[in-house]
DOZA-578105 format. One record per residue (C-alpha): residue number from 0; residue in three letters; z, x, y. Coordinates in nm, 4 decimals. Each point is the difference from the previous one (the first is absolute). Example, Ala and Ser with C-alpha at 12.3 -4.5 7.8 and 13.67 -1.06 7.14 Angstrom:
BEGIN
  nr rest        z        x        y
   0  Ala   0.7800   1.2300  -0.4500
   1  Ser  -0.0660   0.1370   0.3440
END
This chain:
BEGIN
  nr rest        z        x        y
   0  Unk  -0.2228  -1.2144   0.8722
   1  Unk   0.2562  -0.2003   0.1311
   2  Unk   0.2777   0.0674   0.2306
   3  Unk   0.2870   0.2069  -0.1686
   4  Unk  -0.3060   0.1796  -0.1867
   5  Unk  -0.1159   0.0722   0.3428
   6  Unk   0.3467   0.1104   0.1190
   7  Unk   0.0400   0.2662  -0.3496
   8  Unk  -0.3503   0.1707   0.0315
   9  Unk   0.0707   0.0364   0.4292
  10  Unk   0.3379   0.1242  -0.1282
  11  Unk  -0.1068   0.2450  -0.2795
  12  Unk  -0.3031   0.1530   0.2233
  13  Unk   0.2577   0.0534   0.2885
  14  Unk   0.2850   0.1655  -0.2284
  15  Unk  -0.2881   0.2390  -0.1979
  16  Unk   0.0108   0.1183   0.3638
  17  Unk   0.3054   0.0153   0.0780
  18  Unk  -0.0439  -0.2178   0.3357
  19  Unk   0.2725  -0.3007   0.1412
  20  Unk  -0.1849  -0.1990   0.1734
  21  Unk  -0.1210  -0.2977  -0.1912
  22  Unk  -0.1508  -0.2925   0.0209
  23  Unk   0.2312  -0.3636  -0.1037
  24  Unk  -0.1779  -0.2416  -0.1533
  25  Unk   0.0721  -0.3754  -0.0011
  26  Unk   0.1164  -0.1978  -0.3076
  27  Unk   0.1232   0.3093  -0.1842
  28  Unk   0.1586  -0.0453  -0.3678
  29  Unk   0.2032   0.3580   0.0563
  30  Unk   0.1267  -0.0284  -0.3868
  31  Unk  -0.3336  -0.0327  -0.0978
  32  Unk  -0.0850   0.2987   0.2188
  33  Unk   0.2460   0.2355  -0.2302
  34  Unk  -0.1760  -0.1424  -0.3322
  35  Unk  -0.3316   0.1212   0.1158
  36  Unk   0.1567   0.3076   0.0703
  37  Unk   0.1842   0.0304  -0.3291
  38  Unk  -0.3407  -0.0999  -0.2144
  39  Unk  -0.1938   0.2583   0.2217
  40  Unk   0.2996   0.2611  -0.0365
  41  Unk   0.0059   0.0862   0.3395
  42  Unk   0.3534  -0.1271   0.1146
  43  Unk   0.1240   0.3317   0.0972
  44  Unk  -0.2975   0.0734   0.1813
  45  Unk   0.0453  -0.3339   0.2359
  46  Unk   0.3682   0.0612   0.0260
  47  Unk   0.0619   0.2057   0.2605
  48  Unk  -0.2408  -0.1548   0.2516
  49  Unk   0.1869  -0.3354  -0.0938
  50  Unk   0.2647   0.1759   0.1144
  51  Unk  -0.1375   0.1330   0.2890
  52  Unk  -0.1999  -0.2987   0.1349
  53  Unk   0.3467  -0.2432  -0.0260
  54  Unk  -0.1881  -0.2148  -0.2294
  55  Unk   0.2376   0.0683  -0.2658
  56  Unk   0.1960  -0.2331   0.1420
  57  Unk  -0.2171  -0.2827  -0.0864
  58  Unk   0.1020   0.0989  -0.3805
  59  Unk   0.2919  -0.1664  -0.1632
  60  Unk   0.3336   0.2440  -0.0451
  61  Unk  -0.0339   0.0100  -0.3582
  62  Unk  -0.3622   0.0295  -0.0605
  63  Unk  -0.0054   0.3114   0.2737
  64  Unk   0.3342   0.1465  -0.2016
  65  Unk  -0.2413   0.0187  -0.2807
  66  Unk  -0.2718   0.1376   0.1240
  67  Unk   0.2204   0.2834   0.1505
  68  Unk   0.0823   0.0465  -0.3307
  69  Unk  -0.3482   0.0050  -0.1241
  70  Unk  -0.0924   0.2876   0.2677
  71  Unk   0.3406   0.2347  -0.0777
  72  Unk  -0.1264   0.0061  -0.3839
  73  Unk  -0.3669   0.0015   0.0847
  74  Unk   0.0592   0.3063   0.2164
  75  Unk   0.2660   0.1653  -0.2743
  76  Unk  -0.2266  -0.0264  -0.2924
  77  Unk  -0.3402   0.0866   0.1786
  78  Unk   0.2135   0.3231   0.1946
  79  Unk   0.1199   0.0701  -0.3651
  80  Unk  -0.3782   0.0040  -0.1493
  81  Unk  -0.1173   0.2172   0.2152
  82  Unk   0.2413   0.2554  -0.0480
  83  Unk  -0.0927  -0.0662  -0.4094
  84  Unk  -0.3464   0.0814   0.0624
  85  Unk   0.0364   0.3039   0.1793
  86  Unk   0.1646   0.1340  -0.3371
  87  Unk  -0.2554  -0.1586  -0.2472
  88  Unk  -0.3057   0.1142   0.2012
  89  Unk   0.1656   0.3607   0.0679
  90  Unk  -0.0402  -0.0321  -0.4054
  91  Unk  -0.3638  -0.0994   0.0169
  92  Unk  -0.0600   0.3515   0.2185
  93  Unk   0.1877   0.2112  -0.2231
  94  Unk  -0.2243  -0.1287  -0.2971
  95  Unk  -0.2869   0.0811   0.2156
  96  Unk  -0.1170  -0.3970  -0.0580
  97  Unk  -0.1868  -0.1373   0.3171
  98  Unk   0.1158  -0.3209   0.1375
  99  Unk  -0.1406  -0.2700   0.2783
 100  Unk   0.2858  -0.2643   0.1406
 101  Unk  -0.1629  -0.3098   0.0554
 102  Unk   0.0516  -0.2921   0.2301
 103  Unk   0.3597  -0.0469   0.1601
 104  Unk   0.1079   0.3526  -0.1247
 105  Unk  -0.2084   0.0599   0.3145
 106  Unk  -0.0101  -0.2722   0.2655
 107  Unk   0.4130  -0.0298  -0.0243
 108  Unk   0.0135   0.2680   0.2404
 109  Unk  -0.2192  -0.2307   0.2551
 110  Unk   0.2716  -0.2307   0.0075
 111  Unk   0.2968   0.0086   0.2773
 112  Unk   0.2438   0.0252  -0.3022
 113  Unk  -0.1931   0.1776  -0.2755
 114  Unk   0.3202  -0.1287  -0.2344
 115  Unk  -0.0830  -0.3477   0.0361
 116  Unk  -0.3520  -0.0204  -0.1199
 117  Unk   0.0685  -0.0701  -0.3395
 118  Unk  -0.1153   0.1517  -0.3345
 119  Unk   0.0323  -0.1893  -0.3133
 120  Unk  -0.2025   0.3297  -0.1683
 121  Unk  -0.1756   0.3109   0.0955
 122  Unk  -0.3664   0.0439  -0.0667
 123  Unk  -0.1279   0.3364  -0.0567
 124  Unk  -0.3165   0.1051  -0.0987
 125  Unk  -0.0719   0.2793  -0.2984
 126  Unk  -0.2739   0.1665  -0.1494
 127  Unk  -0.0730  -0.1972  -0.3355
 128  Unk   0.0473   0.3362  -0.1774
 129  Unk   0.3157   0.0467   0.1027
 130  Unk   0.1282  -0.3428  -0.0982
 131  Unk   0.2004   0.1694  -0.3136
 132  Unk   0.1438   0.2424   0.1735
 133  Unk   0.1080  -0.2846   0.2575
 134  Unk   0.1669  -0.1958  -0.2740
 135  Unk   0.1544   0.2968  -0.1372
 136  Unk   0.1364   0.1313   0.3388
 137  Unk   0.1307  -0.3843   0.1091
 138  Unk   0.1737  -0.0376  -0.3586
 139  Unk   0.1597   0.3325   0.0015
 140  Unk   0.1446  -0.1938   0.3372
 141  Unk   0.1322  -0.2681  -0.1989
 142  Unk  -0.2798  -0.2556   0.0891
 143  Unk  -0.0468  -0.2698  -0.2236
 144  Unk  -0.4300  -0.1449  -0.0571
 145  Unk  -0.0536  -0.2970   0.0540
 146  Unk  -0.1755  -0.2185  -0.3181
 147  Unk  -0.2257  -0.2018   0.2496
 148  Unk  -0.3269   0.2388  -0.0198
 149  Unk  -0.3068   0.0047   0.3201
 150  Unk  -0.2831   0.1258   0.0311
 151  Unk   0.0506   0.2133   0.2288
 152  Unk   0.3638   0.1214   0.0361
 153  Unk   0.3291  -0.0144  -0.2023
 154  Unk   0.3097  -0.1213   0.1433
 155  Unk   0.3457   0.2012  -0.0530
 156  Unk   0.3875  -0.1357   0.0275
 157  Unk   0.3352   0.1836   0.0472
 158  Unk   0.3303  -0.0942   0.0660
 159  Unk   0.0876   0.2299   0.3114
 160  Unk  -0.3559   0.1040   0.1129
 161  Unk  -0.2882  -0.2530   0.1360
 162  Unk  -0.2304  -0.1008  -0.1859
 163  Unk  -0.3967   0.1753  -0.0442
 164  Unk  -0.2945  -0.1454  -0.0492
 165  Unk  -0.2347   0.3245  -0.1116
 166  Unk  -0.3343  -0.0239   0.0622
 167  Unk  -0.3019   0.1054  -0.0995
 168  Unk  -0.2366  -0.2204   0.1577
 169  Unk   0.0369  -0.1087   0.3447
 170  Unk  -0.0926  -0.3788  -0.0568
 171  Unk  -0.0628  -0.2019  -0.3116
 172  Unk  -0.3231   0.0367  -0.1319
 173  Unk  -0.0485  -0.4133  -0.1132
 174  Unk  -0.2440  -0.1842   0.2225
 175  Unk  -0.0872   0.2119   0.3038
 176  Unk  -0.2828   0.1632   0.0802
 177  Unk  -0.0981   0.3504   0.1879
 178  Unk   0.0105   0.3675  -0.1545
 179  Unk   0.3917   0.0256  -0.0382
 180  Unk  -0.0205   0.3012  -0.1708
 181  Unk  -0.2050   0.1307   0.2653
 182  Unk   0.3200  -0.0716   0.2636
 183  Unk   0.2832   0.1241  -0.2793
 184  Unk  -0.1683   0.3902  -0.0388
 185  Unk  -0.0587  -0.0092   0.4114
 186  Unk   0.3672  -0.0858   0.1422
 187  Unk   0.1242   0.2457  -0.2036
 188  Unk  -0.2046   0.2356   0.1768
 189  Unk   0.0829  -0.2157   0.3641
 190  Unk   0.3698   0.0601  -0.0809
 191  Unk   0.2352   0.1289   0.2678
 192  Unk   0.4151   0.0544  -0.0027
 193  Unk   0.2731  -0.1739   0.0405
 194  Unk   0.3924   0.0473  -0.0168
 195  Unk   0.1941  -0.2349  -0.2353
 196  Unk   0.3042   0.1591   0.1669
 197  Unk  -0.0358   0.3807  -0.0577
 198  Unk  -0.2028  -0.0253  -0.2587
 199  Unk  -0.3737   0.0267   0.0769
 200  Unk  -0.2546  -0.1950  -0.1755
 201  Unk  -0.3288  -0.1517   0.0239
 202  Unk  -0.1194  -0.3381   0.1624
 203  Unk  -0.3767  -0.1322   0.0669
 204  Unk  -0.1917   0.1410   0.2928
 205  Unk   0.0449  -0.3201   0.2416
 206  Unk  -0.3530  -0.1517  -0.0291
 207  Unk   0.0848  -0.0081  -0.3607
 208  Unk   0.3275  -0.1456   0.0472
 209  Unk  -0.1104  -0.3046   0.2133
 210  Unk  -0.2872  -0.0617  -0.2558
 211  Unk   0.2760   0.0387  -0.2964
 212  Unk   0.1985  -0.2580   0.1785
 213  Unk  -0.2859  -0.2457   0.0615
 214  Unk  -0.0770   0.0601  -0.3609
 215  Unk   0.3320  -0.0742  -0.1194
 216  Unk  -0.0157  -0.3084   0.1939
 217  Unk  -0.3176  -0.0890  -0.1543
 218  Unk   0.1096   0.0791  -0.3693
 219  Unk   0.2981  -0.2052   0.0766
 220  Unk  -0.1487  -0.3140   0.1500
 221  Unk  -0.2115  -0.0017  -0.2941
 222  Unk   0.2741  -0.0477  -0.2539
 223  Unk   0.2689  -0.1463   0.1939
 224  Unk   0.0584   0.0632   0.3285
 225  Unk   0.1695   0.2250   0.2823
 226  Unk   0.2070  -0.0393   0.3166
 227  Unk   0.0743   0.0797   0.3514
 228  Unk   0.1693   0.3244  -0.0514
 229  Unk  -0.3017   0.1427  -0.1383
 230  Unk  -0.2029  -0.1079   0.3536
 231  Unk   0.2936   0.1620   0.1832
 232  Unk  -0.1107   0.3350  -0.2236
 233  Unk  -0.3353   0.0129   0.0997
 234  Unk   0.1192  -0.0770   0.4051
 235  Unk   0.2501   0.2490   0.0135
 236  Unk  -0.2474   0.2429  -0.2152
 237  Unk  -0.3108  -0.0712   0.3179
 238  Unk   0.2203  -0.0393   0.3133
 239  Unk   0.2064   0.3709  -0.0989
 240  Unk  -0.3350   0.1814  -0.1647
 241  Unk  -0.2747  -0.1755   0.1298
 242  Unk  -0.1376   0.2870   0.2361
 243  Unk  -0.0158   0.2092  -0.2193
 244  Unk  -0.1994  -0.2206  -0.3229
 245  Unk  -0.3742   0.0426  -0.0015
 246  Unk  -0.0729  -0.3928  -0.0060
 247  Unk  -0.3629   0.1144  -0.0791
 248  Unk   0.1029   0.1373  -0.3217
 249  Unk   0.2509  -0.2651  -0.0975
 250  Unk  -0.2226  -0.3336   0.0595
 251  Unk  -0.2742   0.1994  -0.1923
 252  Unk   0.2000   0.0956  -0.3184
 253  Unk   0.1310  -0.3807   0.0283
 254  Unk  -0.3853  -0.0739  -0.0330
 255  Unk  -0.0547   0.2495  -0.2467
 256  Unk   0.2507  -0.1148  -0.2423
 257  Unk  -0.0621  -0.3659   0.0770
 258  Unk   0.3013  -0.0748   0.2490
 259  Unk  -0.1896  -0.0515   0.2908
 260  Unk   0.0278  -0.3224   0.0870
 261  Unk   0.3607  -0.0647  -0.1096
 262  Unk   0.1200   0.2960   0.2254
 263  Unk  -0.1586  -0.1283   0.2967
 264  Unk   0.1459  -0.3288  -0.0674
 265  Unk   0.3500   0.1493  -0.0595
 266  Unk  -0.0277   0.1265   0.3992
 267  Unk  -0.0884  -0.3214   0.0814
 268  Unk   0.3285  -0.1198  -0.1629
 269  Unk   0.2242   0.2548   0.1497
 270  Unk  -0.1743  -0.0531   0.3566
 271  Unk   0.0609  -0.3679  -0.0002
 272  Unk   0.3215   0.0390  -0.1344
 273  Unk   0.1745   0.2980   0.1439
 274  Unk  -0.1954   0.0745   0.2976
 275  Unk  -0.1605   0.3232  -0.1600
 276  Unk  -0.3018   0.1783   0.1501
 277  Unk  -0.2802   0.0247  -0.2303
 278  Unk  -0.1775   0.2974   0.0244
 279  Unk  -0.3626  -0.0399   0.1761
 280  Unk  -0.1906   0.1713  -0.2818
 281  Unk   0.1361  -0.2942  -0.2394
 282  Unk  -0.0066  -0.2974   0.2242
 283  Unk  -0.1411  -0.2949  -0.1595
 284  Unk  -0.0512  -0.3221   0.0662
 285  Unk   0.1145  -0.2670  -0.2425
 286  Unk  -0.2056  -0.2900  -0.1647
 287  Unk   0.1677  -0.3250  -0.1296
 288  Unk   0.2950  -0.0458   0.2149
 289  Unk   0.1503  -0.2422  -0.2029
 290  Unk   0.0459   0.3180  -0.2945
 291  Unk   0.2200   0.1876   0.2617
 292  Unk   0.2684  -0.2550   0.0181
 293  Unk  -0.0186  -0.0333  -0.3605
 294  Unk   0.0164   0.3631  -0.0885
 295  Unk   0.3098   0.0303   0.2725
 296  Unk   0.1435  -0.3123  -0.2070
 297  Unk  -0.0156   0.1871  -0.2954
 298  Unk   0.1185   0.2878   0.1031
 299  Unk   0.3075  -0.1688   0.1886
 300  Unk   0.0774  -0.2013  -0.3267
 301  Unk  -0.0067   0.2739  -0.1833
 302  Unk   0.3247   0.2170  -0.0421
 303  Unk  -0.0414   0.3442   0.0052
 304  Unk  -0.1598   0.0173  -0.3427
 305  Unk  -0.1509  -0.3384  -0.0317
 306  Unk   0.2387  -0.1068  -0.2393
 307  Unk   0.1899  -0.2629   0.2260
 308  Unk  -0.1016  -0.2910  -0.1210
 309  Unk  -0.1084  -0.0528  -0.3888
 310  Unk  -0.2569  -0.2446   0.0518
 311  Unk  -0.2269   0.2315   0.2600
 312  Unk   0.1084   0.3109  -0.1967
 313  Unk  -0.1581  -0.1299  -0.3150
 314  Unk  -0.2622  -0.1613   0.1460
 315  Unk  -0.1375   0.2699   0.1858
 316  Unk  -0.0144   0.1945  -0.3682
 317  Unk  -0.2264  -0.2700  -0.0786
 318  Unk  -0.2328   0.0267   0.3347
 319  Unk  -0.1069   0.3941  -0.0775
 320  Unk  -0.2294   0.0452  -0.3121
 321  Unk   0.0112   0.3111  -0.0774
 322  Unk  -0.3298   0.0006  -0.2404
 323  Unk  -0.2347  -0.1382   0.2512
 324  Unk  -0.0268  -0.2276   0.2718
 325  Unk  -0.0318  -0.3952  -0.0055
 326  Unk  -0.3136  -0.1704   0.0944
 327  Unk   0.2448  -0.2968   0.0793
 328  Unk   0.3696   0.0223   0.1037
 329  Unk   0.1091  -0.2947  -0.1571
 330  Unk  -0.1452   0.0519  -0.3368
 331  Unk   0.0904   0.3957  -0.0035
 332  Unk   0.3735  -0.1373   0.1031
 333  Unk  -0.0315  -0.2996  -0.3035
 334  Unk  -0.0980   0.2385  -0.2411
 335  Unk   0.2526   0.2815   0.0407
 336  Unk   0.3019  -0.3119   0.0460
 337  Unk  -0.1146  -0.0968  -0.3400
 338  Unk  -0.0104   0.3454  -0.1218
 339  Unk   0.3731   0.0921   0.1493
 340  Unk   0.0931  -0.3171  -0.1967
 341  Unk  -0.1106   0.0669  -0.3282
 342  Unk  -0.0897   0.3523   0.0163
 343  Unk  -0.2106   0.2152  -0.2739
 344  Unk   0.2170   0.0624  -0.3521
 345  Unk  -0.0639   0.3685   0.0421
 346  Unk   0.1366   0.0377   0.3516
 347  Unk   0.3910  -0.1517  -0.0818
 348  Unk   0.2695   0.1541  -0.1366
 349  Unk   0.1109   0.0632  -0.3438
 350  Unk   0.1801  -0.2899   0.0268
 351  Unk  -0.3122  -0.2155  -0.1206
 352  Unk  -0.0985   0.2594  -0.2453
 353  Unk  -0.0488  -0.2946  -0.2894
 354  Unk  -0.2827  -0.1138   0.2417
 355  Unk  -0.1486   0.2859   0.0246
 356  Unk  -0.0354   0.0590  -0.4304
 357  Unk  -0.0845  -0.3713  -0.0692
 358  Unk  -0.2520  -0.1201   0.2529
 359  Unk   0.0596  -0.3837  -0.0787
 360  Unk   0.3419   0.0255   0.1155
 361  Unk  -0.1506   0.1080   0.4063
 362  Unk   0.0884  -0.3478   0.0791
 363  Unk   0.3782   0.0326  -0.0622
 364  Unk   0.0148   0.3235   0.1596
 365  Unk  -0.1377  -0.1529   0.3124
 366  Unk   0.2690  -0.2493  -0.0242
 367  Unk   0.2841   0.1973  -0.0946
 368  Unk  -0.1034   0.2473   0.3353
 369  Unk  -0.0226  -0.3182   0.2207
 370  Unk   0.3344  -0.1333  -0.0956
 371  Unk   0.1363   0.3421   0.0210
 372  Unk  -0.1167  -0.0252   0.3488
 373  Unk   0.1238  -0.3221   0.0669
 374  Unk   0.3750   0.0955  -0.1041
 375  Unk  -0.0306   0.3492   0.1572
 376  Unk   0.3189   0.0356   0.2268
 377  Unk  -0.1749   0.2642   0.2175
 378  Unk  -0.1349  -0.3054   0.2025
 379  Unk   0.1086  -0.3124   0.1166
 380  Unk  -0.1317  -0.3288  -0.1386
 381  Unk  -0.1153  -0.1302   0.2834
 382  Unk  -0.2276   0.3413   0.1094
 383  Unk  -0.1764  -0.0667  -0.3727
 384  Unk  -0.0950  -0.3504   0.0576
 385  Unk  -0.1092   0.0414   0.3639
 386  Unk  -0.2121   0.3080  -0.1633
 387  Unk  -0.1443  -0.2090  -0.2734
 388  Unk  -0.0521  -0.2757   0.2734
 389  Unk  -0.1336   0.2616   0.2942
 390  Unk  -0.0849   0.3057  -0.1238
 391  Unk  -0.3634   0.0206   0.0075
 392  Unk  -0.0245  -0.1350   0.2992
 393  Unk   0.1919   0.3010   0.1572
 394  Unk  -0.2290   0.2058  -0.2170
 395  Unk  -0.3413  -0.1973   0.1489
 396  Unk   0.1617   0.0698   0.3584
 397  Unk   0.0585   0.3845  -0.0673
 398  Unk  -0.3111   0.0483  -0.1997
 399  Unk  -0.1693  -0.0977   0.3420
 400  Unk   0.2524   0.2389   0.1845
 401  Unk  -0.1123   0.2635  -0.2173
 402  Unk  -0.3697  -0.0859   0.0220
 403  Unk  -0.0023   0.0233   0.4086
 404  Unk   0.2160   0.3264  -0.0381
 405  Unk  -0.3249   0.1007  -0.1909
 406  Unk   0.2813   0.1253  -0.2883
END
């Protein structure tokens, strides 16, 4: 990491915390500073102890006029979700359907200013039996479905209410290993409660809920990437419960359902980089330095959902194979490149349905996807070509990430 990297992680881990006193950095690019905090959506969180510590007086008038900005809406539409939910899940109870809230549902009320950790969705977790009567209940609501299907949960819009990503598995199925349905039927018997307001509900029992998060991680690294906010989860989640989790039973369901290694390595992270205490039971000592730095890299250059940059964001969907693991990086990397490029007939769109009834014309389907790609305005011209010119090497690089993470 360099400097002003430096500066934003010792800034973040100090305002998760709520403490002043910070350490100043030399050489610091303080613009730069707010666009890693904007791409890890965490500018409300560092606001107040930028306020606090003077240093946001090293930020130019107009650039700290906007980010004020940024943290008056962030706290008026997050303050305004909440109070949303509370109605929508005093709904779920009165239709006697059981829900989980997942992820920042939970750890926002870790933070110093709950309001500010932001929530582009809510995750909740259902009973795949009672996915119909969750549609029914959220469309009686007004929500709207979303066309884009998963594998394991269904994604919901409104125009007043926050969006809901329902569940029914607790991580994508594709490419990971371990008895996952083993976990699903146990946390719901692990469950405890929680208030979303006044309105009680259920969350995962806490050994759960830190192996959910590593998980998440995991699942997410795998596809695309994640950010810093979700390390400042899992710190605030072991510094406020961490007396009280059975670190026996969490670092042997992460072995059990073939997180081990990841998890411990995810301590590792937050230790080095927030000063967190790793629990004795899961202390670990790491092999291959040089993968630490890199897997801190990554996770700095991420964005909060790995999408910041096109190139590493599609390039890392090229490093996981989802069918089975590469003998060799490089090739594994080659042959899925080539395979993103002219992918088979049967998996594109009705779009190229003359390729798919006359086989000769594959070919010119190929072509007409390729320049439909190459005119796309959803990118920039320049991210294609340095993808076409880079992208499997990011893939070769993450592939080896992924590897070491034993993922």
């Amino acid at each position: 990491m360099n400097n002003t990297q430096a500066q934003f992680i010792e800034l973040l881990s100090k305002s998760i915390r709520s403490e002043v006193t910070i350490k100043k950095y030399d050489d610091v690019n303080w613009q730069e500073i707010l666009g890693i905090a904007k791409s890890h959506k965490v500018e409300g969180i560092i606001y107040s102890v930028l306020k606090k510590s003077g240093l946001s007086s090293e930020i130019e008038n107009e650039s700290l006029e906007e980010l004020k900005k940024i943290v008056f809406n962030t706290g008026v539409v997050q303050i305004r979700s909440i109070n949303n939910l509370e109605t929508i899940f005093e709904c779920f109870n009165n239709e006697n359907i059981p829900v989980i809230v997942l992820k920042g549902l939970v750890v926002r009320d870790f933070y110093p200013q709950p309001e500010q950790r932001s929530m582009c969705d809510v995750d909740i977790l259902i009973h795949k039996e009672d996915l119909e009567r969750t549609k029914e209940l959220l469309f009686g609501m007004g929500y709207m479905l979303d066309e884009h299907e998963a594998s394991h949960h269904i994604k919901l819009f409104h125009r007043i209410y926050p969006v809901i990503e329902v569940h029914w598995h607790i991580v994508k199925r594709d490419g990971f290993n371990g008895n996952i349905e083993e976990f699903e039927t146990n946390i719901w018997v692990n469950t405890i409660n929680v208030n979303v307001e006044k309105t009680q509900v259920l969350s995962l029992g806490y050994e759960d809920l830190v192996l959910h998060l590593c998980m998440h991680m995991a699942s997410h690294l795998a596809s695309s990437g994640f950010g810093l906010r979700q390390l400042g989860d899992l710190v605030l989640l072991v510094e406020n419960k961490g007396e009280i989790i059975n670190w026996n039973i969490f670092i042997s369901n992460a072995k059990k359902y073939g997180f081990e290694r990841f998890s411990k390595i995810i301590f590792n992270v937050c230790n080095k980089l927030f000063d967190m205490d790793i629990p004795k039971e899961i202390a670990y000592e790491i092999d291959q330095d040089k993968y630490i730095d890199l897997f801190i890299n990554e996770i700095v250059e991420s964005g909060v959902h790995g999408k910041k940059d096109m190139v590493n964001s599609f390039g890392n969907q090229l490093a996981f194979n989802f069918e089975d693991k590469d003998n060799n990086a490089t090739v594994g990397a080659i042959k899925r490149f080539l395979k993103f490029i002219f992918p088979p007939i049967e998996n594109m769109s009705d779009k190229y349905s003359y390729a798919k009834k006359v086989k000769l014309l594959i070919p010119i389907g190929w072509i007409h996807h390729l320049f439909n790609g190459i005119f796309s305005s959803d990118y920039k011209a320049k991210d294609k070509l340095k993808f076409v010119s880079s992208g499997v090497g990011v893939s070769v690089k993450k592939n080896k990430l992924l590897e070491w993470l034993e993922l």
